[in-house]
PDBQT receptor file of N, H, CA, C and O in Angstrom, charges set to zero:
ATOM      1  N   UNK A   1     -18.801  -4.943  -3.622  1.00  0.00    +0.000 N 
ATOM      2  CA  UNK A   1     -17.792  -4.098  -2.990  1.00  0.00    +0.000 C 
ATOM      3  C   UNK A   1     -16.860  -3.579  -4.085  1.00  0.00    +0.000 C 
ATOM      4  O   UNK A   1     -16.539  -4.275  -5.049  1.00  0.00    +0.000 OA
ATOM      5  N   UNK A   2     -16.418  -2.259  -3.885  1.00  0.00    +0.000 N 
ATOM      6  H   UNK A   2     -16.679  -1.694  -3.102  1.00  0.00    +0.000 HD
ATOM      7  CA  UNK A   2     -15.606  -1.559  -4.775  1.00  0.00    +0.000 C 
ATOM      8  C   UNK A   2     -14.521  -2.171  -4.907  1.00  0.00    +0.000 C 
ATOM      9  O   UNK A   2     -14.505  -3.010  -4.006  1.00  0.00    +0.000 OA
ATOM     10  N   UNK A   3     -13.249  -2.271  -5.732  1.00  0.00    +0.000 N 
ATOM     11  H   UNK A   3     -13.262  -1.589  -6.464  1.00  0.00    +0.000 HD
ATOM     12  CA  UNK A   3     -12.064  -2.749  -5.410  1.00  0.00    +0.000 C 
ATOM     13  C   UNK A   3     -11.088  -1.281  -5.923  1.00  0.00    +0.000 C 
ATOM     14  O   UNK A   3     -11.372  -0.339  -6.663  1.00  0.00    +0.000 OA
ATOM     15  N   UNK A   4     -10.021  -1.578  -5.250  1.00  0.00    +0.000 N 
ATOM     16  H   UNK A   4      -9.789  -2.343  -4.649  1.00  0.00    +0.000 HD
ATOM     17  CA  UNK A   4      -8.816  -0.253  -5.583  1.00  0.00    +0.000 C 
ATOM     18  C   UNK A   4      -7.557  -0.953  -5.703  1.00  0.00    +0.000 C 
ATOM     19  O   UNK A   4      -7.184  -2.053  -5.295  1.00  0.00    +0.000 OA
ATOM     20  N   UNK A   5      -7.069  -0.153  -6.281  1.00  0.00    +0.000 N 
ATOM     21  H   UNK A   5      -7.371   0.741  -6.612  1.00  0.00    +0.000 HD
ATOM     22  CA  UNK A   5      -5.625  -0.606  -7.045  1.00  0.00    +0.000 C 
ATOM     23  C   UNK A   5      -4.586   0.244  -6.735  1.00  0.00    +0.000 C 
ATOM     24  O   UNK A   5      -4.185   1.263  -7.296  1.00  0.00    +0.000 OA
ATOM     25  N   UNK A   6      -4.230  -0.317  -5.789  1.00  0.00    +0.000 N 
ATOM     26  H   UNK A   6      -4.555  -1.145  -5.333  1.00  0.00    +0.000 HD
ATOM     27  CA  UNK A   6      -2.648   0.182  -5.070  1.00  0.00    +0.000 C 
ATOM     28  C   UNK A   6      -1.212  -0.295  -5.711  1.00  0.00    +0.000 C 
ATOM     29  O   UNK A   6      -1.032  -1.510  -5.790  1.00  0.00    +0.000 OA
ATOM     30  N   UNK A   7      -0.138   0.622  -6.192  1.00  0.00    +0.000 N 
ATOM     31  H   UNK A   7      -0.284   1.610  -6.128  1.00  0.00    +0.000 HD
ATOM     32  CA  UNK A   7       0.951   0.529  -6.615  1.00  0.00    +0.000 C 
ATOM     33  C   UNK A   7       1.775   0.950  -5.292  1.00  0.00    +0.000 C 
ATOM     34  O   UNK A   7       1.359   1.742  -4.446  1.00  0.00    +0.000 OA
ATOM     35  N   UNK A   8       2.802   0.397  -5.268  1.00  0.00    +0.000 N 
ATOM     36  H   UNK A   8       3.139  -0.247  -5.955  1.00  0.00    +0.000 HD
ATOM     37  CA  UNK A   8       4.146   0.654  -4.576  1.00  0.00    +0.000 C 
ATOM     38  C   UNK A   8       5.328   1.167  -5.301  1.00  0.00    +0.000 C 
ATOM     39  O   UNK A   8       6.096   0.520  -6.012  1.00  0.00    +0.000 OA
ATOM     40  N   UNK A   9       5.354   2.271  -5.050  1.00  0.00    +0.000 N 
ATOM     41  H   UNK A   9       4.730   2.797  -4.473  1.00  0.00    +0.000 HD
ATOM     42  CA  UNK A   9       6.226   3.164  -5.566  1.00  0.00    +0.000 C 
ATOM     43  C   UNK A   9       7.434   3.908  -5.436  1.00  0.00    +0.000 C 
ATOM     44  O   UNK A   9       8.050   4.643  -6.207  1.00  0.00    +0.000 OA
ATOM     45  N   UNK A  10       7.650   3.455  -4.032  1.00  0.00    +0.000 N 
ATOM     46  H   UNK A  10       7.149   2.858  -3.405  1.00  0.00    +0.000 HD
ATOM     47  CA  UNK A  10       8.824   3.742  -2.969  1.00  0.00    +0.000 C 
ATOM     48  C   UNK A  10       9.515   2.571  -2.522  1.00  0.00    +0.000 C 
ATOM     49  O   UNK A  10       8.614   1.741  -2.400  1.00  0.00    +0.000 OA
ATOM     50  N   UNK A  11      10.382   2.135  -2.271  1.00  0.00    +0.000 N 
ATOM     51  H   UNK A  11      11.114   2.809  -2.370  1.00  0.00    +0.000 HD
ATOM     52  CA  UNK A  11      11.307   1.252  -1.461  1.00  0.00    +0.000 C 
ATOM     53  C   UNK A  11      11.007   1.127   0.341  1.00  0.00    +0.000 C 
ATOM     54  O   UNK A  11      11.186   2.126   1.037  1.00  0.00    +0.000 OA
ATOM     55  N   UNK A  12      10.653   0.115   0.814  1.00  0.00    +0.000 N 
ATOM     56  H   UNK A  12      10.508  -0.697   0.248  1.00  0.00    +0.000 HD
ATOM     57  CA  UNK A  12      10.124   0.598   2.537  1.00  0.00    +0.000 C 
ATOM     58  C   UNK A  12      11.712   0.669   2.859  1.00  0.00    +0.000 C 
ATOM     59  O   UNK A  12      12.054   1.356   3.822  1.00  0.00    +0.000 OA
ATOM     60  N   UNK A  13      12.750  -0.044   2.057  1.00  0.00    +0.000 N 
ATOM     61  H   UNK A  13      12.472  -0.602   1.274  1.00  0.00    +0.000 HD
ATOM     62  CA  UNK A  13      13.889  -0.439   3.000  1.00  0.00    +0.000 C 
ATOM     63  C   UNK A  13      14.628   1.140   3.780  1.00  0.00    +0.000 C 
ATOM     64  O   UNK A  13      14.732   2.101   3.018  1.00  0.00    +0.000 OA
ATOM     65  N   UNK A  14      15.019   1.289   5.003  1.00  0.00    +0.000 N 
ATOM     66  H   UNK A  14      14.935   0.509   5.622  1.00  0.00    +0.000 HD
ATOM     67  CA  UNK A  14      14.951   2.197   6.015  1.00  0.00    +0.000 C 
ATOM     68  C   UNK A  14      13.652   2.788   6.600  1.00  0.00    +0.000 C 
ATOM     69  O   UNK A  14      13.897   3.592   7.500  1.00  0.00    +0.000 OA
ATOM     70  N   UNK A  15      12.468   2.634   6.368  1.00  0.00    +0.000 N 
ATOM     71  H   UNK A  15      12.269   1.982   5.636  1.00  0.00    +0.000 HD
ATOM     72  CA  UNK A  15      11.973   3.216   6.947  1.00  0.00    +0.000 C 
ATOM     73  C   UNK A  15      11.325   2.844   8.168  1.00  0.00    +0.000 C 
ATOM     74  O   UNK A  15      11.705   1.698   8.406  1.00  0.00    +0.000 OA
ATOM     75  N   UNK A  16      10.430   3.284   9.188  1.00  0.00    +0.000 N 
ATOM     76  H   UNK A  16      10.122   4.215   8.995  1.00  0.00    +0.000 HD
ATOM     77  CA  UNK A  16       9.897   2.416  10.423  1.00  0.00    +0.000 C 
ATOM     78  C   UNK A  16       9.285   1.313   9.854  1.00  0.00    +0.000 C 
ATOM     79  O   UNK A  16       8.608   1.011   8.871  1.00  0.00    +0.000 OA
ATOM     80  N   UNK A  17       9.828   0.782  10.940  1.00  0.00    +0.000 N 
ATOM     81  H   UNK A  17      10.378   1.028  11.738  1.00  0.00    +0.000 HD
ATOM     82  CA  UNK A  17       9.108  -1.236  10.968  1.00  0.00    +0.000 C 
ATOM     83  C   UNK A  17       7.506  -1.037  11.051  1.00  0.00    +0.000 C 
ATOM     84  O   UNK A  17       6.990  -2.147  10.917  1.00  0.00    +0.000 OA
ATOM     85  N   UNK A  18       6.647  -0.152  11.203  1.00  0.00    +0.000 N 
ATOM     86  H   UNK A  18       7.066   0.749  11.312  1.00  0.00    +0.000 HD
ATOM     87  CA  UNK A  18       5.163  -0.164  11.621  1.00  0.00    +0.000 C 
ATOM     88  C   UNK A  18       4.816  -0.289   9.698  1.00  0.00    +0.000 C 
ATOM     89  O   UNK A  18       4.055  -1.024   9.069  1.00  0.00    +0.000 OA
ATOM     90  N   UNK A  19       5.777   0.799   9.258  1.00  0.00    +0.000 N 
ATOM     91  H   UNK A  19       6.395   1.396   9.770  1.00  0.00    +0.000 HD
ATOM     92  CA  UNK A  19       5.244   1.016   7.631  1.00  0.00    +0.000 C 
ATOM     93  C   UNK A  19       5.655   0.369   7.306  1.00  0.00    +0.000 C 
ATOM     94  O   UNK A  19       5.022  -0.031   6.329  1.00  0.00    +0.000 OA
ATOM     95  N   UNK A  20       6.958  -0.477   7.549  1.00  0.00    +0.000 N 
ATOM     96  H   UNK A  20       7.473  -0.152   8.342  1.00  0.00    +0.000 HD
ATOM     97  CA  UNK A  20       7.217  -1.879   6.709  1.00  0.00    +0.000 C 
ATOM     98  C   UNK A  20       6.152  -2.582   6.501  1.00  0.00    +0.000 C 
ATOM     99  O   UNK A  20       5.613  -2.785   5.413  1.00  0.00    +0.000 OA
ATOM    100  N   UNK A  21       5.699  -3.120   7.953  1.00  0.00    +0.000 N 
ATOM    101  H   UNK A  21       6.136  -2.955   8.837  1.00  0.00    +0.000 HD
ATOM    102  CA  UNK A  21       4.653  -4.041   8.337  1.00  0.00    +0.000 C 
ATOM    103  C   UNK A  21       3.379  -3.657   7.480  1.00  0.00    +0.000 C 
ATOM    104  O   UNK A  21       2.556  -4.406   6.951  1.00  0.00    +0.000 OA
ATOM    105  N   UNK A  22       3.448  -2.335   7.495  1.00  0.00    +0.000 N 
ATOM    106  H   UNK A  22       4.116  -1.727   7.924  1.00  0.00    +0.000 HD
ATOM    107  CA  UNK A  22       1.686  -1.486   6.210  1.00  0.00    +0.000 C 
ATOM    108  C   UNK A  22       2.237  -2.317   5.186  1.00  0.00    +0.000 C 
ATOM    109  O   UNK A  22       2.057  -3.527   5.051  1.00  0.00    +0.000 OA
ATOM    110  N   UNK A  23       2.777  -1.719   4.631  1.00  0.00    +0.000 N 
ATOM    111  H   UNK A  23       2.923  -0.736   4.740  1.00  0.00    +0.000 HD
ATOM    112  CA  UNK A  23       3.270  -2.800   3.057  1.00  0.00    +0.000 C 
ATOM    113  C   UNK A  23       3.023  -3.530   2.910  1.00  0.00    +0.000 C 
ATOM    114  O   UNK A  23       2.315  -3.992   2.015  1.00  0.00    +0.000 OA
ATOM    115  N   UNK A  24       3.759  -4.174   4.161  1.00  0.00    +0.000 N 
ATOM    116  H   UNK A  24       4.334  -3.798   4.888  1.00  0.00    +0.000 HD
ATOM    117  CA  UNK A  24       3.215  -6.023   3.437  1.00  0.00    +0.000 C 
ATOM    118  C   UNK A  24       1.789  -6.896   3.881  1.00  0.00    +0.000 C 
ATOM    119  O   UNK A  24       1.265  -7.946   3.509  1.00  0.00    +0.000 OA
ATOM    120  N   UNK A  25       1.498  -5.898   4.834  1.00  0.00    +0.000 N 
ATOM    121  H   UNK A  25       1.923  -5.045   5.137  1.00  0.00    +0.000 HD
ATOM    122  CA  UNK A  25      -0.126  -6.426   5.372  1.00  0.00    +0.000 C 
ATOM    123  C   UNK A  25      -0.359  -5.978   3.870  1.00  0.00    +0.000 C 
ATOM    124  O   UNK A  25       0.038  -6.976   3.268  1.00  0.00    +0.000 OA
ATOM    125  N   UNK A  26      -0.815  -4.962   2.793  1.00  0.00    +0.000 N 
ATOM    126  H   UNK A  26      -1.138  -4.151   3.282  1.00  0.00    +0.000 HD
ATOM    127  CA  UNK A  26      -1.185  -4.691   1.945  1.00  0.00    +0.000 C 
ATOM    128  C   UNK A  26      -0.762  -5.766   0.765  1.00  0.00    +0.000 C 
ATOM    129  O   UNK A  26      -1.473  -5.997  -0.213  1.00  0.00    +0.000 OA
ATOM    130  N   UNK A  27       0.348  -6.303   0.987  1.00  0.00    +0.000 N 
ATOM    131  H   UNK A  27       0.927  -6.115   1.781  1.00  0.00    +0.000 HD
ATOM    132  CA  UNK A  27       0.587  -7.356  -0.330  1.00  0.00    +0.000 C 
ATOM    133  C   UNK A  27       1.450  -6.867  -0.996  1.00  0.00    +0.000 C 
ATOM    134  O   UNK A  27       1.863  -7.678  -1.825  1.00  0.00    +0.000 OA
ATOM    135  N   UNK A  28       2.089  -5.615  -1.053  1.00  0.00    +0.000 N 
ATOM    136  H   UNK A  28       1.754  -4.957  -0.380  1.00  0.00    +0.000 HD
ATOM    137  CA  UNK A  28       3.314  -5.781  -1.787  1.00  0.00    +0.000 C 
ATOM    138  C   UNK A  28       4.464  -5.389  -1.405  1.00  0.00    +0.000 C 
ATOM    139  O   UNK A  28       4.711  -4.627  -0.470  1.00  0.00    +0.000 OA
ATOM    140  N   UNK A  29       5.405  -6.052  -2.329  1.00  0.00    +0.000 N 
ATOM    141  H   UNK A  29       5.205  -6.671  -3.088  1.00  0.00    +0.000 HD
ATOM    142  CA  UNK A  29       6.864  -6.934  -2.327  1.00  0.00    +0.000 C 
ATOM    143  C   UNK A  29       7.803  -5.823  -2.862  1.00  0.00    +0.000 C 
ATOM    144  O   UNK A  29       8.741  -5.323  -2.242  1.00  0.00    +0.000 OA
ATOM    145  N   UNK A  30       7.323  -5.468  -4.331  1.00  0.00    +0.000 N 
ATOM    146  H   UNK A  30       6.561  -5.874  -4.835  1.00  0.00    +0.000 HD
ATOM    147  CA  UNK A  30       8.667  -5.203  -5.155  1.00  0.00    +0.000 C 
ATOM    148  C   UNK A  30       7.841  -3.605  -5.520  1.00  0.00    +0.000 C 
ATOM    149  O   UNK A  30       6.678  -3.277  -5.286  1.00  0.00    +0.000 OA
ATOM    150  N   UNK A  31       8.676  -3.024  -6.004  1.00  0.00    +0.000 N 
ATOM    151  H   UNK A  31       9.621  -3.291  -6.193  1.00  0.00    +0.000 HD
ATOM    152  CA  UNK A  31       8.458  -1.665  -6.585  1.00  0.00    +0.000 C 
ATOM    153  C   UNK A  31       7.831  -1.842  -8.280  1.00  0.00    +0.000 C 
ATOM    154  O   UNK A  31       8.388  -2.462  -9.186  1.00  0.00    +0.000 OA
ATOM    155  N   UNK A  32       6.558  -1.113  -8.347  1.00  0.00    +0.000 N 
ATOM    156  H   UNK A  32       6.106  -0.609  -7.611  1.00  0.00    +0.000 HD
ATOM    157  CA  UNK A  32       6.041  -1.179  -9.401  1.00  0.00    +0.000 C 
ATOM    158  C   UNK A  32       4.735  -2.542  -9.094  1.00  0.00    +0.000 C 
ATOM    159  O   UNK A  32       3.782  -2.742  -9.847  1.00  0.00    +0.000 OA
ATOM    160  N   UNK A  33       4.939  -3.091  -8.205  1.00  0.00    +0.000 N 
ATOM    161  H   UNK A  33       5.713  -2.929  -7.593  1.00  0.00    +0.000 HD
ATOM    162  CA  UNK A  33       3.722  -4.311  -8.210  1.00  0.00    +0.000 C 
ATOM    163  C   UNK A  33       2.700  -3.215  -7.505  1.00  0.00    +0.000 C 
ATOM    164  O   UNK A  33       2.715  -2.363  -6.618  1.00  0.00    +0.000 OA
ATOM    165  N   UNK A  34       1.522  -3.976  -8.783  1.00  0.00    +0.000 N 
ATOM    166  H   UNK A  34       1.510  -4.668  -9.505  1.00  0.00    +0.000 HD
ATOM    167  CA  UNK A  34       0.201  -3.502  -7.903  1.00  0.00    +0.000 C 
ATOM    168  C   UNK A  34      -0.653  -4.831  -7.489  1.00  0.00    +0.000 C 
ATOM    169  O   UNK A  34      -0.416  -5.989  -7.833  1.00  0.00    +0.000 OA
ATOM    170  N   UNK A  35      -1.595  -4.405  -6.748  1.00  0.00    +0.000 N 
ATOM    171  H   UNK A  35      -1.788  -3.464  -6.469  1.00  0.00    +0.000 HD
ATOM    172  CA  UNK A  35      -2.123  -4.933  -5.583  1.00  0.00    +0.000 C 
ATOM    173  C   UNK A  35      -3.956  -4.422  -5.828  1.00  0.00    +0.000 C 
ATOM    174  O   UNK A  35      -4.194  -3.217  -5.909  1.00  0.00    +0.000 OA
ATOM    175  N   UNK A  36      -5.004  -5.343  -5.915  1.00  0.00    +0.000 N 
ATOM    176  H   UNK A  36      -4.811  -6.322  -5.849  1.00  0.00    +0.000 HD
ATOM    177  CA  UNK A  36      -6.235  -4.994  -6.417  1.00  0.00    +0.000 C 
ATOM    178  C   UNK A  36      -6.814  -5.517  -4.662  1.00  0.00    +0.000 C 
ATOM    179  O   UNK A  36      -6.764  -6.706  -4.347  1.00  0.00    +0.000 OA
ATOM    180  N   UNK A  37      -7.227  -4.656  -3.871  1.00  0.00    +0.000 N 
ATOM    181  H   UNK A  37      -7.267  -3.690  -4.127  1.00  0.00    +0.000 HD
ATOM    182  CA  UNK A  37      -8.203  -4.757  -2.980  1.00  0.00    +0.000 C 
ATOM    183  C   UNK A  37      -9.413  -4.016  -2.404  1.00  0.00    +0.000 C 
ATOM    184  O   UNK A  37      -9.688  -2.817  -2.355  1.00  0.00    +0.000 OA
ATOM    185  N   UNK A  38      -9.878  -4.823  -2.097  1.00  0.00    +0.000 N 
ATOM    186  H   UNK A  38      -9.654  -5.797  -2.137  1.00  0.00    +0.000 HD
ATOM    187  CA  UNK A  38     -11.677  -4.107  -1.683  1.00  0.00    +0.000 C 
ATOM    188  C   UNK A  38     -11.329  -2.652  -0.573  1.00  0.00    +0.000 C 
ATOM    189  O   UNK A  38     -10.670  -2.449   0.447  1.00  0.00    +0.000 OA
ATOM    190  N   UNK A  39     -12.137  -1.936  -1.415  1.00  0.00    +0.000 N 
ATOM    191  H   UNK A  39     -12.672  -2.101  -2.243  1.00  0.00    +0.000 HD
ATOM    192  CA  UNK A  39     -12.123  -0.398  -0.654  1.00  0.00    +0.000 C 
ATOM    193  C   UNK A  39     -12.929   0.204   0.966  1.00  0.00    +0.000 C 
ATOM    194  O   UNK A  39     -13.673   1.106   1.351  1.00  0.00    +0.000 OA
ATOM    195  N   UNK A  40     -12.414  -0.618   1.338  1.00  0.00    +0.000 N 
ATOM    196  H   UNK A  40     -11.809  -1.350   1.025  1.00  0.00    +0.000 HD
ATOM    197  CA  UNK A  40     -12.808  -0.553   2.826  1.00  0.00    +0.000 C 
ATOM    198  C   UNK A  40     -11.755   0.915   3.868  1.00  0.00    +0.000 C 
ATOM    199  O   UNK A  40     -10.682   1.412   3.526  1.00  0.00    +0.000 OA
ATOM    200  N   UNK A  41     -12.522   1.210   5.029  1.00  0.00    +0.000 N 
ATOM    201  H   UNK A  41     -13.393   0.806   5.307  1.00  0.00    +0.000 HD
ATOM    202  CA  UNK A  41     -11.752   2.231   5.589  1.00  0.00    +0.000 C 
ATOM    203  C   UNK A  41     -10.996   1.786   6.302  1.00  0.00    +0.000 C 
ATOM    204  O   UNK A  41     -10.608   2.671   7.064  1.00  0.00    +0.000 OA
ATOM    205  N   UNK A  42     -10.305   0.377   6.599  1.00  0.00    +0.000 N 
ATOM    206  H   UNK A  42     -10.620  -0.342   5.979  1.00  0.00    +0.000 HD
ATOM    207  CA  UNK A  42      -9.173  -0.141   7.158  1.00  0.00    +0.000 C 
ATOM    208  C   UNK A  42      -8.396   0.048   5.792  1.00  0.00    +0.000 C 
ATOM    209  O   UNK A  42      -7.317   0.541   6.121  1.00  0.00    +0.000 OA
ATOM    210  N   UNK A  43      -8.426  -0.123   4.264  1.00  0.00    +0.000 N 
ATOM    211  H   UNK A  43      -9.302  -0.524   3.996  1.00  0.00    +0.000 HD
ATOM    212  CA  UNK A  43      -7.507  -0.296   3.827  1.00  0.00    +0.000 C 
ATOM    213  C   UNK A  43      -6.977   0.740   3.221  1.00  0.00    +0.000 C 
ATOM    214  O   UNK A  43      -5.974   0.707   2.508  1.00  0.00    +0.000 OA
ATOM    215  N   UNK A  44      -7.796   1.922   3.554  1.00  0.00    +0.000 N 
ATOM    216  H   UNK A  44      -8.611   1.948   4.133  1.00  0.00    +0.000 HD
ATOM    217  CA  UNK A  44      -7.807   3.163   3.391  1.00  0.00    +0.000 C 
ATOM    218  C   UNK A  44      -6.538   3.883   4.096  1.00  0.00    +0.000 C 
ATOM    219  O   UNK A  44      -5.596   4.480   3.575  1.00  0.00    +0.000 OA
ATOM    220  N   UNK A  45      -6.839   3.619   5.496  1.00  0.00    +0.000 N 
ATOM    221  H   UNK A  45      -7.604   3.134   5.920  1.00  0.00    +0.000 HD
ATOM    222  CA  UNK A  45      -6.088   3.777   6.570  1.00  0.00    +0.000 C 
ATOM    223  C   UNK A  45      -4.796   3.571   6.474  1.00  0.00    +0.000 C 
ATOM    224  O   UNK A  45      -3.894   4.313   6.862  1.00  0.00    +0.000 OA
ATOM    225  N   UNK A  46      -4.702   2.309   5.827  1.00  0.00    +0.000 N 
ATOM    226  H   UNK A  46      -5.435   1.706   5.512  1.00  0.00    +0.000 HD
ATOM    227  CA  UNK A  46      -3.325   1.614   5.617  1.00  0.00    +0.000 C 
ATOM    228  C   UNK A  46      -2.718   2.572   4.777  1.00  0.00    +0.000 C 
ATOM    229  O   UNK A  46      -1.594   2.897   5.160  1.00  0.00    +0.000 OA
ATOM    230  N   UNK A  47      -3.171   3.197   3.611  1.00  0.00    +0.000 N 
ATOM    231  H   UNK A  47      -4.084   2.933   3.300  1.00  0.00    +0.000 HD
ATOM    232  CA  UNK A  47      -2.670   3.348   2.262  1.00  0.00    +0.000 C 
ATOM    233  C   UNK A  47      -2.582   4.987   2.700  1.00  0.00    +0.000 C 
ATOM    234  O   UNK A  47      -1.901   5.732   1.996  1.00  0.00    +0.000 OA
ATOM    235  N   UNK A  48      -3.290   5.520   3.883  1.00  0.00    +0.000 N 
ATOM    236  H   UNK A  48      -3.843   4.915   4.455  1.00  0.00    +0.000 HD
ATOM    237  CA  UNK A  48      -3.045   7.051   4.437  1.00  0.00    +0.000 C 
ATOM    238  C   UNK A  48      -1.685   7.095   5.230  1.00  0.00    +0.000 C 
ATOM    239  O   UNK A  48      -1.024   8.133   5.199  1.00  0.00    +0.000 OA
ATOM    240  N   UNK A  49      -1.257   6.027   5.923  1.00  0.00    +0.000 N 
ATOM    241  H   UNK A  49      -1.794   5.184   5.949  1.00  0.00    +0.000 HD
ATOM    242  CA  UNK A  49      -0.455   5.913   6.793  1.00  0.00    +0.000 C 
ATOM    243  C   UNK A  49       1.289   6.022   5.871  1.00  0.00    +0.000 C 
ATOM    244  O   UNK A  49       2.263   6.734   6.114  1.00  0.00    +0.000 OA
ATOM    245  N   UNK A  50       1.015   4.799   4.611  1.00  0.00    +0.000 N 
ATOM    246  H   UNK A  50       0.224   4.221   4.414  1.00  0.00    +0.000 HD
ATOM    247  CA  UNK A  50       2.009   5.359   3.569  1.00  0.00    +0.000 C 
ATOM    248  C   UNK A  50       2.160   5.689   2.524  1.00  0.00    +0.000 C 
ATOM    249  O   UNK A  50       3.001   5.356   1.689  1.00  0.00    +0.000 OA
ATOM    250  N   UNK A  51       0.942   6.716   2.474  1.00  0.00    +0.000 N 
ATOM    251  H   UNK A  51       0.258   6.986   3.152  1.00  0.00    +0.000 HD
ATOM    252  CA  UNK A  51       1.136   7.560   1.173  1.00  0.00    +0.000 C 
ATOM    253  C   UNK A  51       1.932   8.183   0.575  1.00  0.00    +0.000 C 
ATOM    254  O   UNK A  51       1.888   8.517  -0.609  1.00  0.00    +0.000 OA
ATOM    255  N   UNK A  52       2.801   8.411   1.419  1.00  0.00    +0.000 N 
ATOM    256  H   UNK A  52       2.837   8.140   2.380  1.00  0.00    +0.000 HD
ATOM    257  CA  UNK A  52       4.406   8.729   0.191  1.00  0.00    +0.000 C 
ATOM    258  C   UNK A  52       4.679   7.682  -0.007  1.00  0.00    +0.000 C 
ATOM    259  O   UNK A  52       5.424   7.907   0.946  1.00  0.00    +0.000 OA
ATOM    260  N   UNK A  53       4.985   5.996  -0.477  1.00  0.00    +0.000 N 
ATOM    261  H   UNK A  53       4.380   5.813  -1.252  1.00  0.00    +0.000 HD
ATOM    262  CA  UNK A  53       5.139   4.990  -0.785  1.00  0.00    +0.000 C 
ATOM    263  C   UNK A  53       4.531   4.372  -1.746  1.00  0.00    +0.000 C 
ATOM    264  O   UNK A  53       5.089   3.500  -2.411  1.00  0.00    +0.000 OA
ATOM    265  N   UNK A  54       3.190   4.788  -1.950  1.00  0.00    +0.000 N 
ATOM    266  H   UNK A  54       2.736   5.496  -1.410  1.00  0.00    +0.000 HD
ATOM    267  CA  UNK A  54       2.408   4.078  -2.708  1.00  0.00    +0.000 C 
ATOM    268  C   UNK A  54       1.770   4.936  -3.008  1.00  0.00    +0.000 C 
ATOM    269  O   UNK A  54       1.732   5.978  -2.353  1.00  0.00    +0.000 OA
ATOM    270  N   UNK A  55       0.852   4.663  -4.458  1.00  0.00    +0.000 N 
ATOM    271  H   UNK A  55       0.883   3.816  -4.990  1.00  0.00    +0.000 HD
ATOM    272  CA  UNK A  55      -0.173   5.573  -5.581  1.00  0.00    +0.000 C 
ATOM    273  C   UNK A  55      -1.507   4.512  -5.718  1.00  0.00    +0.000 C 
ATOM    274  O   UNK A  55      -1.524   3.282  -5.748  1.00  0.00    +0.000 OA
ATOM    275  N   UNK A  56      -2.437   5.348  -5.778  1.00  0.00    +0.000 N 
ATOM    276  H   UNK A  56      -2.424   6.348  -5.754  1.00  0.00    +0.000 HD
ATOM    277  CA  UNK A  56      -4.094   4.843  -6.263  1.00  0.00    +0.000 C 
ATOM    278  C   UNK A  56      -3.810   4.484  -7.608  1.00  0.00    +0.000 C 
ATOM    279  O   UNK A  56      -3.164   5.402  -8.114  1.00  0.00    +0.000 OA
ATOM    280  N   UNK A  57      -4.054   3.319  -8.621  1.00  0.00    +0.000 N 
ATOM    281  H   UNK A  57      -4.579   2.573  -8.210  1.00  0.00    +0.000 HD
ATOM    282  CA  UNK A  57      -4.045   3.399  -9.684  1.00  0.00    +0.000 C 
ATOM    283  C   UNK A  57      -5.482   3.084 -10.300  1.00  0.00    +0.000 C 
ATOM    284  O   UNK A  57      -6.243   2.208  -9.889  1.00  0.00    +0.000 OA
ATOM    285  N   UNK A  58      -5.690   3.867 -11.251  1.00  0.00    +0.000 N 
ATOM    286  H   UNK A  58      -5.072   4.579 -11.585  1.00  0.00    +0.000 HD
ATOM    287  CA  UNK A  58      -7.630   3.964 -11.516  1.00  0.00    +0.000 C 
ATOM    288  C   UNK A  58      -7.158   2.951 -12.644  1.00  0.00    +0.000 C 
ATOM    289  O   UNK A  58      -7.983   2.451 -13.409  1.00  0.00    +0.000 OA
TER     290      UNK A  58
């Protein structure tokens, strides 16, 4: 299985509790932590839902 590398790049604090909850189902905490997980279309989903928040890192 592929793996992808998600950065958090935005702050969730104010925004809806659903995208809070994306965040941290995804694993991250702090701004600038990345996060290495398998490229599946649930986690895809996740990372479509807050894509102004977070970046693909190759």
């Amino acid at each position: 299985m592929t793996m992808i590398k998600i950065k958090l790049v935005k702050s969730p604090i104010g925004k809806t509790e659903k995208h809070r909850r994306t965040i941290e189902a995804l694993g991250l905490r702090k701004i600038g932590q990345v996060v290495e997980k398998n490229d599946t279309p649930q986690i895809r989903g996740m990372i479509h839902q807050v894509d102004y928040m977070v970046e693909i890192v190759d």
